[in-house]
C-alpha positions in Angstrom: 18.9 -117.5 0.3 19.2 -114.4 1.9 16.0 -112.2 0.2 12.9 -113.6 1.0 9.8 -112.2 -1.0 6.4 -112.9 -1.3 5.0 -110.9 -4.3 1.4 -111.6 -3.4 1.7 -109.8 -0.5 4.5 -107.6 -1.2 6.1 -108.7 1.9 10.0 -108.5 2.1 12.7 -110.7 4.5 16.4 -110.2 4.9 17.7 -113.0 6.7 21.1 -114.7 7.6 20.4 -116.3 10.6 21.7 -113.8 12.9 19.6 -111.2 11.6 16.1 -110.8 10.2 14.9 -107.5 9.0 10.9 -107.7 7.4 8.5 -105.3 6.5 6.0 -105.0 3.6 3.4 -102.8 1.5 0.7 -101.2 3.4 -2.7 -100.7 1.6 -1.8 -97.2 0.6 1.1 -98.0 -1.1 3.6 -96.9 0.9 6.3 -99.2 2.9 5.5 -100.2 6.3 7.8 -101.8 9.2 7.3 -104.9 10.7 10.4 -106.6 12.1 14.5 -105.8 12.9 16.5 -107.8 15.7 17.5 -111.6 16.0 16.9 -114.0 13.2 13.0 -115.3 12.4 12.6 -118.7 11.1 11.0 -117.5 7.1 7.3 -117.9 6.5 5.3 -117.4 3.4 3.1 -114.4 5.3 3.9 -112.3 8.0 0.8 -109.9 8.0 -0.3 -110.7 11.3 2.9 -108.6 12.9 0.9 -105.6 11.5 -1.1 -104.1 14.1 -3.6 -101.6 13.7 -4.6 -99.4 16.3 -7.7 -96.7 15.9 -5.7 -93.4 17.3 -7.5 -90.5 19.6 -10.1 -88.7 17.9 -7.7 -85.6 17.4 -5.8 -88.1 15.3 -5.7 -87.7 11.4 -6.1 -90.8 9.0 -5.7 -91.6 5.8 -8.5 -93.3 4.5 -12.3 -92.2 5.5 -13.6 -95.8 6.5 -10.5 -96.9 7.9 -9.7 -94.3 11.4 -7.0 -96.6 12.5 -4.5 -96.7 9.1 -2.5 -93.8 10.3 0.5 -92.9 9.5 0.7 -91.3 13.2 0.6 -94.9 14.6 1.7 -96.8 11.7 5.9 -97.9 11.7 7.2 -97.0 8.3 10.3 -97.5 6.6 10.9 -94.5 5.3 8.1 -92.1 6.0 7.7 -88.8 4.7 5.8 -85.4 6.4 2.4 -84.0 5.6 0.2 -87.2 5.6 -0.8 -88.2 8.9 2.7 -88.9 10.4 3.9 -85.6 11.7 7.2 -86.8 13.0 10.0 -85.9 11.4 10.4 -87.5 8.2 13.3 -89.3 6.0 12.6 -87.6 2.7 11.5 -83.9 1.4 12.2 -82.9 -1.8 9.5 -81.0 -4.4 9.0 -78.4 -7.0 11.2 -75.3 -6.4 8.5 -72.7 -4.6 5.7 -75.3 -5.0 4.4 -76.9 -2.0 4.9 -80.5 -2.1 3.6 -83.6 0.4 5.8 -86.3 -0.6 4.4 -89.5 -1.8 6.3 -92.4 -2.8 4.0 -95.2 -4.1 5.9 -98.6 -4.7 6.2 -99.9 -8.2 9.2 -102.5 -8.4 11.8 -104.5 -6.8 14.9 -106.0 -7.8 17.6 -108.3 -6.1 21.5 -107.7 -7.2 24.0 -110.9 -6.2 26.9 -108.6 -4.4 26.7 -105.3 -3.0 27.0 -102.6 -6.7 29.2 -99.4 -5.5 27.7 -96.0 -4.2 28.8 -93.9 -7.0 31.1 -91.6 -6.0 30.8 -92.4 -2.5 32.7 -94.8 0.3 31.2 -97.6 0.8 31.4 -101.0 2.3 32.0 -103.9 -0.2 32.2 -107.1 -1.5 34.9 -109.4 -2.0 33.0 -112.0 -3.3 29.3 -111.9 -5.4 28.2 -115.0 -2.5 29.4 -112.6 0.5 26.1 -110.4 0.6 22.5 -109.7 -1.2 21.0 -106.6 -2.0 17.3 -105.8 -1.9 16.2 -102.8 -4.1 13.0 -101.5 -3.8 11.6 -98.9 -6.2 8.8 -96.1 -5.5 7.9 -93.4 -7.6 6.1 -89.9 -6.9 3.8 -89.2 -9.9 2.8 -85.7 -9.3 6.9 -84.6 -9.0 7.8 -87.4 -11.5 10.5 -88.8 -9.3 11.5 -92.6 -8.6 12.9 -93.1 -5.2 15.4 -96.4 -4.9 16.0 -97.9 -1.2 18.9 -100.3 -1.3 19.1 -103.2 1.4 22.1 -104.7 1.4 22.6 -107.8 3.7 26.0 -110.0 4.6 25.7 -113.7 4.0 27.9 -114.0 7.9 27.6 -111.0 9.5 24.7 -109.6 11.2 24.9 -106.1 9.1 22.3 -105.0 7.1 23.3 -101.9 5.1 21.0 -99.3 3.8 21.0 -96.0 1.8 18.9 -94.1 -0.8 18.7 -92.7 -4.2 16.6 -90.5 -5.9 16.0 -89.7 -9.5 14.5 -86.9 -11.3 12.2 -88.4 -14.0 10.4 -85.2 -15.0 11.3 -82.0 -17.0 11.7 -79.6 -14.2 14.1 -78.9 -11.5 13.5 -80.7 -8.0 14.6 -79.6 -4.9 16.0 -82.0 -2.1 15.6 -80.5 1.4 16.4 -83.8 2.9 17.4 -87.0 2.1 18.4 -90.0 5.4 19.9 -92.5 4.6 17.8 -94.8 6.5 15.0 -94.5 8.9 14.3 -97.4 11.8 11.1 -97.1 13.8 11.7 -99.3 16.8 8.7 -100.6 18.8 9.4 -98.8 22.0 11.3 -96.5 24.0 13.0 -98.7 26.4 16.7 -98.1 25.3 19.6 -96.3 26.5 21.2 -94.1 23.9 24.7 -94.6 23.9 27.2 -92.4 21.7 30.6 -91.0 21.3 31.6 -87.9 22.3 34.2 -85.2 23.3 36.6 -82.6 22.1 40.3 -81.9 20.8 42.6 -84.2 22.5 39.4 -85.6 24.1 37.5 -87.8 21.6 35.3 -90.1 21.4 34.3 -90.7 25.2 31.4 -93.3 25.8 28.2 -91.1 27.1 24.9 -92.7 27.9 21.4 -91.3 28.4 18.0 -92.8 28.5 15.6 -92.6 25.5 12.8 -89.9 26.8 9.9 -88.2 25.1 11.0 -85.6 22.3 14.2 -85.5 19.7 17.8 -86.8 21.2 20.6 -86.5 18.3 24.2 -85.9 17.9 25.5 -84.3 14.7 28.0 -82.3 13.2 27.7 -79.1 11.1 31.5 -78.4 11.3 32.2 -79.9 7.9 33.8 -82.7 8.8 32.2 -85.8 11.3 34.3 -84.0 14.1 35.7 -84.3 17.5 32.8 -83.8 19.1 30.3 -86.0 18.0 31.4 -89.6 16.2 28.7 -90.7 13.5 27.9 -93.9 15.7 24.9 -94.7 17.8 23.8 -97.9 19.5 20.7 -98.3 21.1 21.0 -100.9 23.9 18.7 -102.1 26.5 18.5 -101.2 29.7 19.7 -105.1 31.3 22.2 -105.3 28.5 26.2 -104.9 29.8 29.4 -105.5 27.5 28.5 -109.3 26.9 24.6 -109.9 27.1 21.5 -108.3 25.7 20.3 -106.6 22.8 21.9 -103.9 21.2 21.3 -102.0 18.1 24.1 -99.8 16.7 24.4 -97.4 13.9 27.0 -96.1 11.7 27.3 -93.4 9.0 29.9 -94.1 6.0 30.0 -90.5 6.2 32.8 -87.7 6.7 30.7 -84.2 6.7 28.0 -82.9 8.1 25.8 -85.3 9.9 22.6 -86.4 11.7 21.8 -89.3 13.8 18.2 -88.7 16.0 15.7 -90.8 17.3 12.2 -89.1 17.6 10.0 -90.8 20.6 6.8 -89.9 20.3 3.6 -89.8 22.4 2.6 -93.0 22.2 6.4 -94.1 23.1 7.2 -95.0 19.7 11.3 -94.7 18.8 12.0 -93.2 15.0 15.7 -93.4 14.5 17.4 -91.4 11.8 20.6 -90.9 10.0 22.0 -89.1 7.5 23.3 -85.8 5.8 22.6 -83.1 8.3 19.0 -81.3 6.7 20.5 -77.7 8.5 22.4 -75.6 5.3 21.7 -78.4 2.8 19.6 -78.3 -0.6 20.4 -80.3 -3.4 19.2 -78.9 -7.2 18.1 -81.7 -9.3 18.1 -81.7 -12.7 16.2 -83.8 -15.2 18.0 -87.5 -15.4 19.8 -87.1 -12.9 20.6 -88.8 -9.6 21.4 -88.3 -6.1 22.6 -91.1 -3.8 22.9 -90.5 -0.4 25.8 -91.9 2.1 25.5 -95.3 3.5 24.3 -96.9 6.9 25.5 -99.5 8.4 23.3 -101.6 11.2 24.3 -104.0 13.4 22.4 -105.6 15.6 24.0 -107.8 18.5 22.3 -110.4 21.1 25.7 -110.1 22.8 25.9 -106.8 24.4 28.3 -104.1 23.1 30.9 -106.1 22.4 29.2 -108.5 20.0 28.2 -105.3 18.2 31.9 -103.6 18.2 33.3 -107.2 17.0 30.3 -107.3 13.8 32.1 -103.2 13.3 35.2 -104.5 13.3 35.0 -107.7 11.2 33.2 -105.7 8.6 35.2 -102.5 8.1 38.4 -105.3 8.4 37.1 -107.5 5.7 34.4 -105.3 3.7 35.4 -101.6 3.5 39.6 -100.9 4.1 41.7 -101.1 0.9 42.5 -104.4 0.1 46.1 -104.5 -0.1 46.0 -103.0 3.7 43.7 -105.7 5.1 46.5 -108.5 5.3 50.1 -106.3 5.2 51.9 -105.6 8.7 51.3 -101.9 9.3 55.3 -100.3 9.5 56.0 -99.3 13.2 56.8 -95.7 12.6 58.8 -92.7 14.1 57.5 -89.0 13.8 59.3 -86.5 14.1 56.6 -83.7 15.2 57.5 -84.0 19.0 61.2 -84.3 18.6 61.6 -81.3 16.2 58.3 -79.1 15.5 59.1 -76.7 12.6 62.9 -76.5 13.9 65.1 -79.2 11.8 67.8 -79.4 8.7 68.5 -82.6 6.8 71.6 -83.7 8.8 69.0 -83.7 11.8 66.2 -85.6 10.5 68.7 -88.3 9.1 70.1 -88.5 12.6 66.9 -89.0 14.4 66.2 -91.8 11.6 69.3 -93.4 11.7 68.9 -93.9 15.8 65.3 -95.1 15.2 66.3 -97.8 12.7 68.6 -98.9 15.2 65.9 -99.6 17.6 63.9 -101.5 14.8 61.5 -99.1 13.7 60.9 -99.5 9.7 59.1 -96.1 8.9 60.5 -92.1 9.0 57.7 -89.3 8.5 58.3 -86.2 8.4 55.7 -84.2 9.7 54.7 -80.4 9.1 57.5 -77.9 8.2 59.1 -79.3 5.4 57.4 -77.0 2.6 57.2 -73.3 1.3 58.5 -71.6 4.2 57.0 -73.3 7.0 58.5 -72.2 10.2 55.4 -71.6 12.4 51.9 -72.4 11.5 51.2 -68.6 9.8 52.7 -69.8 6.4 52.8 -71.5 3.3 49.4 -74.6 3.2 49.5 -74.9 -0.4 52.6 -74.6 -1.5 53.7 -78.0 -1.9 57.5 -77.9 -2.5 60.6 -78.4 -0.3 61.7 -75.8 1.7 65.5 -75.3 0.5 66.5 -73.3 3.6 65.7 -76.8 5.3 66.3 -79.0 2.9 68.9 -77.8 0.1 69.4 -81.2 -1.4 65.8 -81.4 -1.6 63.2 -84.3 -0.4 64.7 -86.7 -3.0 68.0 -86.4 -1.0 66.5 -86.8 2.1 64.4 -89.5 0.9 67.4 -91.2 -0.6 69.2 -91.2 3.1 66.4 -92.5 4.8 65.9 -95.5 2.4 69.6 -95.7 3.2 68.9 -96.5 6.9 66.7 -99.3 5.9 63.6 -97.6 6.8 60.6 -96.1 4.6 59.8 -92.3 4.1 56.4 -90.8 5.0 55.0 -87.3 4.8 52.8 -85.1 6.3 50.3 -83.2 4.2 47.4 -80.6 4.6 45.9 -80.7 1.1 42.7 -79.3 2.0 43.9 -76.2 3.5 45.5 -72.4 2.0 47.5 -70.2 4.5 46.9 -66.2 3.8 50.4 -66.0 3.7 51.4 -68.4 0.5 52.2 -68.6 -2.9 49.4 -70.1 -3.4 46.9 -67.5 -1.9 48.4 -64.3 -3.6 47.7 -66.3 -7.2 44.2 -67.6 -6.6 42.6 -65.8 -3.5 39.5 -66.9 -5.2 40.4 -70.8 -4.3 39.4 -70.5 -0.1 36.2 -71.1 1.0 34.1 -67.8 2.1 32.0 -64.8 0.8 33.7 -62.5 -1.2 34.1 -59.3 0.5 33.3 -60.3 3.6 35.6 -61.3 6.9 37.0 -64.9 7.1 37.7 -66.3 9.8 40.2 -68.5 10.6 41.6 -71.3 12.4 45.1 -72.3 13.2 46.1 -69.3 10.9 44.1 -70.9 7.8 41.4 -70.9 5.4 39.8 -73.6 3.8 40.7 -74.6 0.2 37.5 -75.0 -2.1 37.3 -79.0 -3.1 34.0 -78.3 -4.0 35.9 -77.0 -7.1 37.4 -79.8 -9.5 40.0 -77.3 -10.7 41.4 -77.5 -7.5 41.4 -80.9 -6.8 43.4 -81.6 -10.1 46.1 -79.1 -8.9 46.5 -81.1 -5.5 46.7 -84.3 -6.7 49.4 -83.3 -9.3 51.3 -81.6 -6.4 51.1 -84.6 -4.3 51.7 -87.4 -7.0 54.6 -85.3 -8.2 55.9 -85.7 -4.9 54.9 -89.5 -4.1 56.6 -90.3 -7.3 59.7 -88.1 -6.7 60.1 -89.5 -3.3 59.1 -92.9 -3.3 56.9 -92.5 -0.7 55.3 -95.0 1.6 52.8 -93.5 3.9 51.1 -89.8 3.9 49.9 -88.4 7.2 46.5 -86.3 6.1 45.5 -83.6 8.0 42.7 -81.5 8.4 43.4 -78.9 11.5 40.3 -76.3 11.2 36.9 -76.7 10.0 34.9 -74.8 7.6 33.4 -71.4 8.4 31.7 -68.8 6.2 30.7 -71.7 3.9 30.5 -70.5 0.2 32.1 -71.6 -3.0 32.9 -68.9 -5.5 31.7 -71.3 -8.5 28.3 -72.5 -7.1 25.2 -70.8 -7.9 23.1 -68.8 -5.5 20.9 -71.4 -5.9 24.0 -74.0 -5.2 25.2 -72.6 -2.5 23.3 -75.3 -0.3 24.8 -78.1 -2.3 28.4 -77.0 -0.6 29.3 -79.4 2.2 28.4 -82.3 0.2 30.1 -81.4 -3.3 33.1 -80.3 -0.7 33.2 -83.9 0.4 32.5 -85.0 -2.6 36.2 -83.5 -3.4 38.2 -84.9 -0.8 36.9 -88.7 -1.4 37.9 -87.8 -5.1 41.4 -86.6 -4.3 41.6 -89.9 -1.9 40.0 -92.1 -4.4 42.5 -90.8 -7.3 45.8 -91.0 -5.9 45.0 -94.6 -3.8 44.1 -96.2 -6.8 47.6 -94.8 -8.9 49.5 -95.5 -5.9 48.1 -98.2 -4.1 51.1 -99.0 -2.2 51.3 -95.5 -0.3 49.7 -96.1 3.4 47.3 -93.1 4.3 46.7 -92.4 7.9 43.9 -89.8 8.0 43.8 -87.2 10.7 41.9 -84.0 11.4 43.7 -82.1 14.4 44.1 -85.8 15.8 40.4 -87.5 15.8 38.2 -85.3 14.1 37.4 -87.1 11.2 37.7 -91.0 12.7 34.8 -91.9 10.1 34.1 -94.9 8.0 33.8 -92.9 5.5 37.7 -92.3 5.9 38.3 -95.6 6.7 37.5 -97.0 3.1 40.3 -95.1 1.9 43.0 -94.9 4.5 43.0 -98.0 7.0 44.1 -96.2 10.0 43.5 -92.3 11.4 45.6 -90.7 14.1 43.6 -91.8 17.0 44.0 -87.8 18.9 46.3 -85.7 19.1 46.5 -86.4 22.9 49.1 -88.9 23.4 49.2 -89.3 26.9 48.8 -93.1 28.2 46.3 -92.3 30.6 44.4 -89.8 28.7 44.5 -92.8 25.8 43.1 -95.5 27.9 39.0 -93.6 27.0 39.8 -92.4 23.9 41.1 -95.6 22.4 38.6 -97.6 24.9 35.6 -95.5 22.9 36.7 -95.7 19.7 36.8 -99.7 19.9 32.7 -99.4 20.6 32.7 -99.2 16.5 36.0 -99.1 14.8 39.1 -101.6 14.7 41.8 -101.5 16.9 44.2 -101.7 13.8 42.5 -98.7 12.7 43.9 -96.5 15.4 47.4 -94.6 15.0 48.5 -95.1 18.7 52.3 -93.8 19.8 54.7 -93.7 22.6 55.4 -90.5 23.1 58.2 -87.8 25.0 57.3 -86.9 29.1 56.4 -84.6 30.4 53.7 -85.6 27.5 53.0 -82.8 25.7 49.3 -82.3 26.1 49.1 -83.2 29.5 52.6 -82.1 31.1 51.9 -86.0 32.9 54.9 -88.4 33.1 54.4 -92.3 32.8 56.4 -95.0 32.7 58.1 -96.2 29.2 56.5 -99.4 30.0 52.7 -97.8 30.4 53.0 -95.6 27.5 54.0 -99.0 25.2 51.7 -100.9 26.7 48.6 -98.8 25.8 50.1 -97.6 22.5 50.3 -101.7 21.5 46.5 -101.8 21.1 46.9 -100.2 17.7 49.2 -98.9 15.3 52.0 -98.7 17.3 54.8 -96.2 16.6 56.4 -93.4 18.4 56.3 -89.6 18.6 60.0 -88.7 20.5 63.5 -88.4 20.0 65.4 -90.9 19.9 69.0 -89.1 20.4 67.5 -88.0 23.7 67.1 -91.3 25.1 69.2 -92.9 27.8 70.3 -96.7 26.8 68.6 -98.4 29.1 65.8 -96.4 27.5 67.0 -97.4 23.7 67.5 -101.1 25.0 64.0 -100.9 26.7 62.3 -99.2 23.2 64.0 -102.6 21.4 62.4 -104.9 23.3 58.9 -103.1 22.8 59.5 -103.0 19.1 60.2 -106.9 18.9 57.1 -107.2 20.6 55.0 -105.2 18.8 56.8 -107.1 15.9 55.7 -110.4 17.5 52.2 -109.9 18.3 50.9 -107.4 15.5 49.1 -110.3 13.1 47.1 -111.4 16.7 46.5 -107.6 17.1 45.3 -107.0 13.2 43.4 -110.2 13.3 42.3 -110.9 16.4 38.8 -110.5 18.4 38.9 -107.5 20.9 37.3 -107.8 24.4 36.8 -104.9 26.8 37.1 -106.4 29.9 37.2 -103.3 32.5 36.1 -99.5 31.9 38.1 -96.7 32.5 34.4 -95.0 32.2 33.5 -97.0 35.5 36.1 -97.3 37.6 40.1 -96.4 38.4 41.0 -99.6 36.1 41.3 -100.5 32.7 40.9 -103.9 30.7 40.4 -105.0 26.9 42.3 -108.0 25.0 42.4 -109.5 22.1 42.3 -113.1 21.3 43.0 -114.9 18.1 40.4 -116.1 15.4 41.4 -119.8 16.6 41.6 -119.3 20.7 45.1 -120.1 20.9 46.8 -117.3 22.0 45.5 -114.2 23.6 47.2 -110.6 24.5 45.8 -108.9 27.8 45.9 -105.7 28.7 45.5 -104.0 32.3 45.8 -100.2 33.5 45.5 -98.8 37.1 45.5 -94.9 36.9 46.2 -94.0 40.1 47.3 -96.1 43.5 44.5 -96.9 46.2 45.8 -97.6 49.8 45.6 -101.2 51.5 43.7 -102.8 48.2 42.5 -106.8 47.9 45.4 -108.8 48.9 44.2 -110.9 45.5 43.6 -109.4 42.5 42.1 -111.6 39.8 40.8 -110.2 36.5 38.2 -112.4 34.5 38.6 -112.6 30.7 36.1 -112.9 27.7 36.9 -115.3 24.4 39.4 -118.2 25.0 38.3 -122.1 24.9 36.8 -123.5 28.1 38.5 -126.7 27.8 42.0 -125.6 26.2 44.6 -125.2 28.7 46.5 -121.6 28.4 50.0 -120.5 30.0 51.0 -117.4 31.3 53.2 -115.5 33.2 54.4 -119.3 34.1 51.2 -120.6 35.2 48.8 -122.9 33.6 45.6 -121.9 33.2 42.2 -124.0 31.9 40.2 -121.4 29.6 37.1 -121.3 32.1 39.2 -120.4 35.1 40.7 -117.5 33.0 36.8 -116.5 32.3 34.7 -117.9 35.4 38.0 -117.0 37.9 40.2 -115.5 36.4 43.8 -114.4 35.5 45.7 -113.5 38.7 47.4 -110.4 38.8 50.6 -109.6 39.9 51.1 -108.5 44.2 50.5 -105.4 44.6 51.8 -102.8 47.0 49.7 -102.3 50.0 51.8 -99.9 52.2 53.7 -103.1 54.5 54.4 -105.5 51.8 57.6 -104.4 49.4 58.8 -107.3 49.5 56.5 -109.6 47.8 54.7 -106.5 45.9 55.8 -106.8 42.2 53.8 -103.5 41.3 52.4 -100.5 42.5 52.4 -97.1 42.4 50.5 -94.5 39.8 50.1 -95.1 36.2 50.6 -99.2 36.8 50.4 -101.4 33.5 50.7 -104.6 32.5 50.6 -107.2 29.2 49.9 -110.7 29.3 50.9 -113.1 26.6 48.7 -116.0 26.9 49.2 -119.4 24.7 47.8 -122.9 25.1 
């Protein structure tokens, strides 16, 4: 049993043994916390972990006899503003122009076998009724006649609990959401360090760290999409806790738009953590039987530092939210042709390039932006989804035709969400791109925004693009989103609408996603958003890996892809080799680095190969049989960071397989360091004490590798080149450990 109740005292228990999550009725009728971290042992009554403390005299209270019920001191589960709690609240929603104190009184509960689907929304799942339990609890507001549903959903062997809202208008009238979290957690205390994910374009997701403090810490996103610069994924650790010990709470919004994740401490050092749709810009109108669910939230909570949170992400979104034909099937190692060619190539050209990458073993073509309307820079033509004839006179079936003929598969690059000025598409329905009539647009990368808050427009997209997946034969689309939205207004939206925007947009693009996936469920989509700026779950439930950033230099990789493992598979990430001088970073690495860090994902490459040298062709072989070799241990396997490139000049992660018998190491030094430790060991995480391991010809018992640890290769020091093996800048190396 995972759903423990006690109707007498309308007390509630979610437990799997790794996790326990309680809390329970208070005497006014609304929900009060009591419990979330490692497993309880299930009693009948768990009143006594509500405490009651009388506040200071300048202190409101809810009940005349009673000064210490107050919802100032009182943890809730998902408290609202205006009745003694004056923190920031999970819900507001009333009366259009009639001032409203939210008051959601409990009436019901219900427990559903399985996990049911968030309609219209991504979501995580099951793939089995046994896997998970979900708690509903039901509260209603008499005086705005609405009922108020909190969903609890928890795995059977996971310690997840997910959580998300819905609201229904009951009443006659219209009602007016303001604001609508998908959960609310108030922690005990302050004593946590708020850890996140943060950067820019070509910079994403780096780990930042700050200590929870008095007053409102967040991260969000009003950009329209989850962005580059803030990921929707908290984790609350403590302050003793490190990579393999301690608590740590983490947090992640299924979520692809605007977002908000804060934690309010207050005065008496109380931590209220919240997440959901970004309150700024949104109000949802809702009418009379209808219903409004919000985006889910998924909680994690680990006893085993950060990585025992990362690995409960990434078993999760492996086995309970990608596509299921994509959780089992070998990702295609891939060439794109972006770096080789930009916006300058002809048929003959691109069937070279493919013909000299199937030579090397690579089983996947894409052809990335360029090949429609009349695409020759980025001033022209989003929308206007045809071949280019200039390019490609035999048109994409011909090319499609020679690629197959290679032995490889044929991928696309697409930009459905976006219009260029200069298209087609623009001069016959100006009206389609997001903005105020009549007023300036602005725009990025030379583009507007297409309205997907508008069905019409959806349909049109997904015929272009099926017309071409079925034309072609596709096998992969490459979807990209390269500007966010500005001047946000939709032409068919209401004044009074016009707040509902963002989310109907979004609303949009999972429909698009959520249409053609299910006709054509053998196409991989890779999302991407200028690189990382929509690296989401909320993406994830529809295409199973995103293009990591558009930065593809080693060394600049090393934190992106190190940060993005806090939450999200490493199978998940689009990781290539790419051209030097990289393009980003005019840096030059060795093949052999660039591989090695590109392994730890999707691997592919983003070069041409007709430039190559042969010992650079025969090198590229032997990293594509390798890749070949190991890419089950990398889709499967546990991942281990072992050294941070956060902390220090040197990297380290692994992954090791379900069973412990076989492992694949990874190690990074950026830059050389003078007269270093004649020794260099470096200790690893995961494998079997008592099995006995072999690498790089030396046997190995599992708790040497983790209590000693694996001896790295000499290193130069300045006298000894004769013994030194490596040295220099931009080292790498990749263990293949077996027992």
């Amino acid at each position: 049993m995972l759903i423990h109740t006690n109707q007498e005292k309308n007390q509630f228990h979610l437990t799997n043994g790794h996790v326990s999550y309680i809390f329970h009725v208070m005497k006014n009728g609304q929900l009060g916390h009591l419990y979330y971290g490692k497993a309880l042992r299930h009693r009948n009554d768990f009143s006594h972990l509500q405490t009651y403390d009388v506040p200071t005299a300048a202190s409101c209270h809810v009940y005349e006899d009673d000064p210490a019920f107050s919802l100032e001191t009182l943890r809730q589960e998902y408290p609202a503003y205006g009745n003694s709690d004056f923190r920031e609240p999970a819900i507001s929603v009333g009366k259009e122009g009639i001032p409203h104190v939210p008051n959601f009184i409990y009436n019901s509960f219900r427990i559903v076998e399985g996990k049911p689907e968030l309609n219209g929304l991504p979501a995580t799942y099951v793939n089995e009724n046994d896997e998970a339990s979900t708690l509903q609890i039901i509260l209603k507001d008499k005086f705005i006649q609405a009922e108020l549903t909190l969903h609890y959903t928890i795995f059977r062997d996971k310690p997840v609990i997910t959580r998300s809202a819905s609201l229904k208008n009951e009443g006659t009238e219209n009602l007016v959401i303001d604001r609508i979290m998908g959960a609310s957690l108030d922690l005990p205390d302050k004593d946590f360090i708020f850890t996140h994910l943060a950067g820019t374009w070509s910079r994403e997701r780096h780990v930042k760290e700050r200590k929870l403090e008095m007053g409102i810490q967040s991260i969000s996103s009003l950009r329209g999409a989850s962005s580059h610069h803030h990921n929707p994924f908290l984790a609350l650790k403590r302050p003793a806790s490190t990579e393999h010990t301690g608590e740590v709470y983490g947090f992640n919004f299924v979520y692809s738009s605007n977002f908000i994740m804060q934690v309010e401490v207050d005065h008496y050092d109380i931590a209220r953590l919240t997440v959901g749709i970004h309150p700024f810009g949104f109000k949802w109108n809702l009418v009379p039987d209808e219903s409004f669910q919000s985006p889910e939230v998924v909680m994690v909570y680990s006893d085993q530092g950060l990585n025992g949170m990362s690995q409960a992400f990434h078993n999760l979104y492996r086995e309970n939210l990608i596509p299921n034909q994509w959780k089992k099937e070998e990702r295609p190692i891939l060439i794109n042709n972006w770096e080789a060619t930009y916006f300058d190539f002809n048929e003959e050209r691109l069937v070279n390039i493919a013909k000299s990458a199937s030579e090397l073993g690579i089983e996947l073509f894409v052809l990335d932006d360029g090949w429609f309307g009349k695409r020759n820079d980025d001033t022209s033509s989003l929308g206007d989804w045809y071949e280019d004839l200039d390019k490609l006179p035999n048109g994409l079936e011909s090319l499609a035709g020679k690629i197959a003929e290679t032995g490889m598969k044929f991928g696309l690059w697409f930009e459905p969400e976006m219009i260029s000025p200069n298209s087609e598409l623009f001069k016959d329905h100006p009206d389609w791109a997001v903005g105020m009539p009549g007023q300036h647009h602005t725009l990025g990368r030379n583009q507007l925004v297409l309205d997907f808050s508008r069905p019409e427009i959806v349909d049109y997209i997904y015929e272009k693009m099926s017309d071409i997946i079925k034309r072609t034969d596709l096998s992969y689309i490459k979807w990209d989103m390269n500007r966010n939205i500005t001047e946000a207004f939709s032409r068919k939206l209401s004044a009074q609408q016009q707040g509902e925007f963002f989310h109907r947009y979004i609303l949009g693009v999972y429909s698009l996603y959520e249409r053609l996936t299910k006709e054509f469920p053998h196409v991989l989509f890779e999302s991407c958003a200028g690189g990382g700026g929509r690296f989401d779950p909320g993406m994830m439930y529809y295409a199973p890996q995103a293009w990591t950033s558009d930065d593809t230099d080693a060394v600049e990789r090393l934190k992106i892809q190190y940060g993005t493992s806090f939450a999200y598979p490493i199978y998940s990430m689009g990781s290539h080799v790419s051209a030097v001088p990289n393009h980003q970073t005019l840096r030059e690495t060795p093949l052999s680095t660039r591989a090695n860090t590109a392994y730890f994902g999707t691997f592919g490459y983003e070069l041409n190969p007709l430039m190559l040298t042969e010992e650079e062709r025969e090198e590229i072989k032997g990293q594509v049989a390798f890749y070949k070799q190991h890419r089950s241990l990398i889709r499967n396997g546990h991942f281990y960071r072992l050294l941070s490139p956060f902390e220090g000049n040197e990297t380290a992660w692994m992954i090791v397989s379900p069973n412990q018998s076989e492992a694949l190491v990874g190690y990074y030094k950026v830059l050389a360091a003078p007269n270093g430790r004649k020794h260099q060991t470096l200790r690893l995480c995961g494998v079997d004490e008592a099995k006995v391991y072999q690498v790089a010809g030396r046997n190995y018992y599992g708790d040497e590798l983790m209590q000693i640890g694996l001896q790295l290769p000499t290193e130069f020091n300045g006298v000894n080149s004769q013994k030194a093996k490596r040295g220099g800048d931009f080292q790498s190396q990749v263990f293949h450990i077996k027992s």
